[in-house]
C-alpha positions in Angstrom: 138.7 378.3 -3.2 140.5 379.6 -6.7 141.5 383.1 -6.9 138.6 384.5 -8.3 138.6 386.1 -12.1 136.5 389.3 -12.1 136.4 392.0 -8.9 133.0 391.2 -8.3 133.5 387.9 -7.7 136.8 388.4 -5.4 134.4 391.2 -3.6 131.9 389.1 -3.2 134.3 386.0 -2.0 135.8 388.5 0.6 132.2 389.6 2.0 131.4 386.1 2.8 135.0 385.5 4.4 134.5 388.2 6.9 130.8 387.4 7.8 132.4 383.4 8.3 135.2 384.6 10.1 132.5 386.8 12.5 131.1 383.8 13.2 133.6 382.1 14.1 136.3 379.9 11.8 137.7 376.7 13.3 141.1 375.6 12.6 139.9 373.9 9.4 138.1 377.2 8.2 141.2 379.1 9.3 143.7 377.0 6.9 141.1 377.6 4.0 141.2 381.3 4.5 145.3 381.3 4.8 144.8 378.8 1.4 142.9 381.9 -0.4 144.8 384.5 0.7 147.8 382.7 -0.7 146.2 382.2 -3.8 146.1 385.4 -5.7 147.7 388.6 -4.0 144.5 390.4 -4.8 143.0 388.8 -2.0 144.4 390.3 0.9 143.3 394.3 -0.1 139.9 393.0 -1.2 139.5 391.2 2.2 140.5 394.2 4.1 138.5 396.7 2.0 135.3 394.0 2.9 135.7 394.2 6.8 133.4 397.0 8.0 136.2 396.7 11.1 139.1 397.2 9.0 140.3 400.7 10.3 140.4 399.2 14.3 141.9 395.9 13.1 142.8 394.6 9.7 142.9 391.0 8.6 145.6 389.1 10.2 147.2 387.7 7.2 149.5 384.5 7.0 151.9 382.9 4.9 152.0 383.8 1.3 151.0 387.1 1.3 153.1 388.5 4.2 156.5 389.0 1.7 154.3 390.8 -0.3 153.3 393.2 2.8 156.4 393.6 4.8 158.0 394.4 1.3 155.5 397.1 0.8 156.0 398.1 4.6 160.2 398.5 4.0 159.4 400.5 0.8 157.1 403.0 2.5 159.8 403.3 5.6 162.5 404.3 2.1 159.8 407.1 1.1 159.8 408.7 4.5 163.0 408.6 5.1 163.7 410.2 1.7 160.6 412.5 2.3 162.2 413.6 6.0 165.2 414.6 4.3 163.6 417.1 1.7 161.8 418.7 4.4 164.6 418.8 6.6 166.1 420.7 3.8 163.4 423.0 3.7 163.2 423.7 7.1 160.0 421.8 6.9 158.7 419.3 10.2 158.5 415.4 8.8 155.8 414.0 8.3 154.5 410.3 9.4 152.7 408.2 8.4 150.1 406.3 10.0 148.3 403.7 7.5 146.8 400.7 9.6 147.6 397.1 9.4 147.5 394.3 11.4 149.7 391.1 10.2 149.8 387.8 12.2 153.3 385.3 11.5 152.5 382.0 12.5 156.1 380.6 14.4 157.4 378.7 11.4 156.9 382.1 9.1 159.5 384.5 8.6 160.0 387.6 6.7 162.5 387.5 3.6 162.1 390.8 2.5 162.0 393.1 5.5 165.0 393.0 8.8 163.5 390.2 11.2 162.0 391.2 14.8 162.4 395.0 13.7 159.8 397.6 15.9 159.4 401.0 15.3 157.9 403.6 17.1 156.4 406.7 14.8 154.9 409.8 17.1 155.0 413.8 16.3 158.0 415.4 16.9 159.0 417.0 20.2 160.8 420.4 20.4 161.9 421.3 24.2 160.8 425.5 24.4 163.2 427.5 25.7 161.5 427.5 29.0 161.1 424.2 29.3 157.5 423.8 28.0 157.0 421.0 24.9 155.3 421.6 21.1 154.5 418.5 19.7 154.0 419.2 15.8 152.1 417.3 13.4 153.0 417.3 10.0 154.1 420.2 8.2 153.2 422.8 11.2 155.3 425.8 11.1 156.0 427.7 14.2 157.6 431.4 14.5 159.1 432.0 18.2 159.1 435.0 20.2 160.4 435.0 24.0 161.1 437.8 26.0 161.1 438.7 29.7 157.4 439.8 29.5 155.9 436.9 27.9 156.2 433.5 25.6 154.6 434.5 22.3 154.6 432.0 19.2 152.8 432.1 15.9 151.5 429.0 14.3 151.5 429.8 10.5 150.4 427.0 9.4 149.1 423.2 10.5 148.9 421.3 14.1 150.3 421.9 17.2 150.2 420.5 21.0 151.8 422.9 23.6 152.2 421.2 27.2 153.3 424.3 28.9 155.8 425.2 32.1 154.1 426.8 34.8 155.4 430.8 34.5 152.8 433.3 36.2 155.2 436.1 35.4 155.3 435.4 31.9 151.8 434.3 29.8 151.8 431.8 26.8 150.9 433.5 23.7 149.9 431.1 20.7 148.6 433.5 17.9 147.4 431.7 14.6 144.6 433.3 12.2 144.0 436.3 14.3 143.0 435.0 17.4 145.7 434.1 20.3 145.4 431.2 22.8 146.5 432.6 26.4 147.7 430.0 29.1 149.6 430.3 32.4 150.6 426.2 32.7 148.5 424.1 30.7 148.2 421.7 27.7 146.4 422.4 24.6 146.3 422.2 20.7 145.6 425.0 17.9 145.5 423.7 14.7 144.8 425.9 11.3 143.1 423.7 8.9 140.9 425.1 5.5 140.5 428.6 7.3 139.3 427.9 10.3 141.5 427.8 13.9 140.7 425.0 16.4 141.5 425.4 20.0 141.5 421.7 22.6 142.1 422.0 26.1 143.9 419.2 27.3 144.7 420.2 30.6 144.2 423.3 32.4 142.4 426.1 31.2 142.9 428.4 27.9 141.6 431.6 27.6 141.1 432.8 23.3 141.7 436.6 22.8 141.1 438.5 19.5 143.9 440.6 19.5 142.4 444.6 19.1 143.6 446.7 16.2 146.5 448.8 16.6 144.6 452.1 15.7 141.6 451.0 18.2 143.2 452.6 21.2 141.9 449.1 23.2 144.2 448.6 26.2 143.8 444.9 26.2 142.3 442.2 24.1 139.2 441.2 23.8 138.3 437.6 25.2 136.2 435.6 22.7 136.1 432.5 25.3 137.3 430.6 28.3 137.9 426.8 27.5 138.4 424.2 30.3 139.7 420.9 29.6 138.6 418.3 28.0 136.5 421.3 25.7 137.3 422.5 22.3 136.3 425.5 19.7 136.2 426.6 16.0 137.0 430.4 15.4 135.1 430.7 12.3 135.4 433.8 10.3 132.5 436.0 9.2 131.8 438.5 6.6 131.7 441.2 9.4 135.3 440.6 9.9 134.2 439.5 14.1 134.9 435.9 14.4 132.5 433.1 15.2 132.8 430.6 17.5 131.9 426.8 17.3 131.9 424.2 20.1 133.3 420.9 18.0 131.3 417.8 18.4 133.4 415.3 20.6 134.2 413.0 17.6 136.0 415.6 15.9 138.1 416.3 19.0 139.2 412.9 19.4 140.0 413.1 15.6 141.9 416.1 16.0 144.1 414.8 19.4 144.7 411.7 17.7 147.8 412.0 15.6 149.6 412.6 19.1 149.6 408.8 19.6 152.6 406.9 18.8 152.2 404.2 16.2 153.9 401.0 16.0 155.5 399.5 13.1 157.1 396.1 13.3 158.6 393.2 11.3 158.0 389.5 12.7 158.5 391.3 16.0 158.2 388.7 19.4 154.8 389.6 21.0 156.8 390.3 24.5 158.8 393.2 22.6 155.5 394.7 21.3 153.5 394.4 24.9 157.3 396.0 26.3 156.4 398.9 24.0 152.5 399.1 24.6 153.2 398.8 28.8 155.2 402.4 28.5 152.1 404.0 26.6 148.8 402.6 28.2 147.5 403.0 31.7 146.4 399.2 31.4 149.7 396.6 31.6 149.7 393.3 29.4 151.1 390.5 31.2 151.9 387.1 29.4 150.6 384.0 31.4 152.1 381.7 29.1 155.9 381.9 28.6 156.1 380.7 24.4 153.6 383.6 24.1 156.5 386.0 24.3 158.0 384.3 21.3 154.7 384.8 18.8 155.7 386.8 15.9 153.9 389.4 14.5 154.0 391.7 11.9 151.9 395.3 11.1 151.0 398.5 12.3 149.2 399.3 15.8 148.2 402.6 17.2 149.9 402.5 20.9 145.9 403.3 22.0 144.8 400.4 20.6 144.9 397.8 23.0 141.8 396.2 22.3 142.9 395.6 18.9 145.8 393.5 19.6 143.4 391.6 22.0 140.8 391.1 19.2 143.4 389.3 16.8 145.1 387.4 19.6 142.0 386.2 20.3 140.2 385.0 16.7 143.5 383.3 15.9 146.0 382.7 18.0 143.5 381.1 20.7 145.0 383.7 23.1 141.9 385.2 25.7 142.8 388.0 28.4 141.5 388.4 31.8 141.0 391.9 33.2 141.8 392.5 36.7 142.0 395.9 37.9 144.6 397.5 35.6 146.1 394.7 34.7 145.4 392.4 31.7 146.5 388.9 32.0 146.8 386.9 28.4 147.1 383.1 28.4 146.1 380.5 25.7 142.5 379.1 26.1 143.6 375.4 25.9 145.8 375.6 28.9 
């Protein structure tokens, strides 16, 4: 195929390469679609932006373009490192960024513009608490902390956090953000501000939310809006009457919410047995390579440490590689052997 002249056409030339490749390519089909990818760096965005698929697993993309990628990939890495230094100057948390990509470097491709067999690991940052409990912060969150004999207080002022809290019975965890506090003993949850609203997800344990009670009310103690177990989450909503409202959140949007706690990888023509080294540490489920050369394959991209199955699905549809589930183990070994 020629690189195509108008978008329309390139669109439409993409749409039919994913519904072939859904099919099925054989090799022949695969070395035409490596040929049109190679042909015009349009190509690999429009193919990308045509697969329905693309935010699990993008197009594994092959000689010719992958410069043109990894280039992109080292300049973004500049940018954040850049960006972490401004906000460290501010007193700000950095940033990361999780864009996803999945590259595929057959054995005789390699890299020219970006450091060979380089894997990164990007995840929130982790601040120890005084008392031993853990905040995981995601992006910008800004935390104000209190701790005293009597009890752990913090104020979120603004954005994400993930508290995986020390067991102290003498001394209750306080997180206070947009009038509402969550109270915990030893537990794990997130509060998050985002356009007005506060969202509480239990993780582990049990939370319970309190709307703290004016000062001039003469209330003892504060008022508990809700007890939330794990695995449940809820949207303080505010009202006209100045009471708040609360919202269970659909199970989608918790999963949404939790999910900038997973560690992303980023790597360079990277050997596959480095990358399943770095998956085994995150996942339940271990990889193990039945075939010894498979430890050499190179890849290059971004994964979500989570996403297992994606790796699988590319491995798969073009390196010939299947995996066998037993137990908690998943075995990979090349179909032809």
């Amino acid at each position: 195929m020629r690189p195509d002249s108008s978008n329309g056409k390139m669109a439409a030339a993409a749409a039919r390469w994913v519904a072939h490749r859904a099919a099925g390519l054989d090799a022949a089909g695969k070395a035409e679609l490596q040929a049109w990818l190679r042909a015009d760096p349009r190509h690999a965005p429009a193919l990308a932006a045509a697969d329905p698929a693309a935010s699990a697993l993008d197009w594994p993309l092959h000689t010719g373009t992958l410069d043109r990628v990894l280039a992109g990939l080292a300049e973004r890495a500049a940018q954040r490192r850049i960006r972490r230094r401004r906000w460290a100057r501010a007193g700000a948390v950095a940033a990361l960024l999780a864009v996803g990509a999945f590259f595929a470097l057959p054995p005789s491709a390699e890299p020219t513009r970006a450091p060979a067999g380089a894997l990164v690991v990007h995840g929130p940052e982790l601040r120890t608490l005084p008392d031993g409990s853990v905040v995981e912060l995601k992006g910008d969150a800004d935390l104000r902390i209190a701790f005293t004999a009597e009890a752990r207080r913090i104020e979120l002022r603004r954005g994400t956090a993930h508290f995986t809290v020390r067991k102290d019975p003498a001394r209750p965890f306080l997180v206070t953000a947009g009038g509402v506090t969550a109270r915990a003993v030893g537990t794990a949850f997130l509060v998050g501000i985002e356009a007005g609203q506060v969202a509480l997800v239990v993780t582990a344990g049990r939370v319970a939310l309190d709307r703290s009670a004016p000062a001039d009310s003469g209330a003892a103690a504060p008022e508990t809006l809700a007890l939330v177990q794990a695995g449940e989450s809820i949207a303080v909503l505010a009202s006209a009457g100045g009471a708040p409202r609360l919202a269970a959140l659909p199970a989608a949007v918790q999963q949404q919410r939790l999910a900038w706690r997973t560690p992303r990888l980023e790597f360079h023509g990277t050997p596959l047995g480095e990358i399943v080294a770095v998956l085994n540490r995150h996942n339940r489920a271990q990889l193990v390579l039945g075939d010894r050369d498979l430890a050499d394959l190179k890849l290059s991209g971004t994964l979500s440490a989570d996403r297992v199955d994606a790796l699988l699905e590319m491995l798969d549809a073009d390196f010939g590689v299947g995996a066998e589930t037993t137990g908690e183990t998943i075995g990979l070994r090349r179909r032809n052997r």
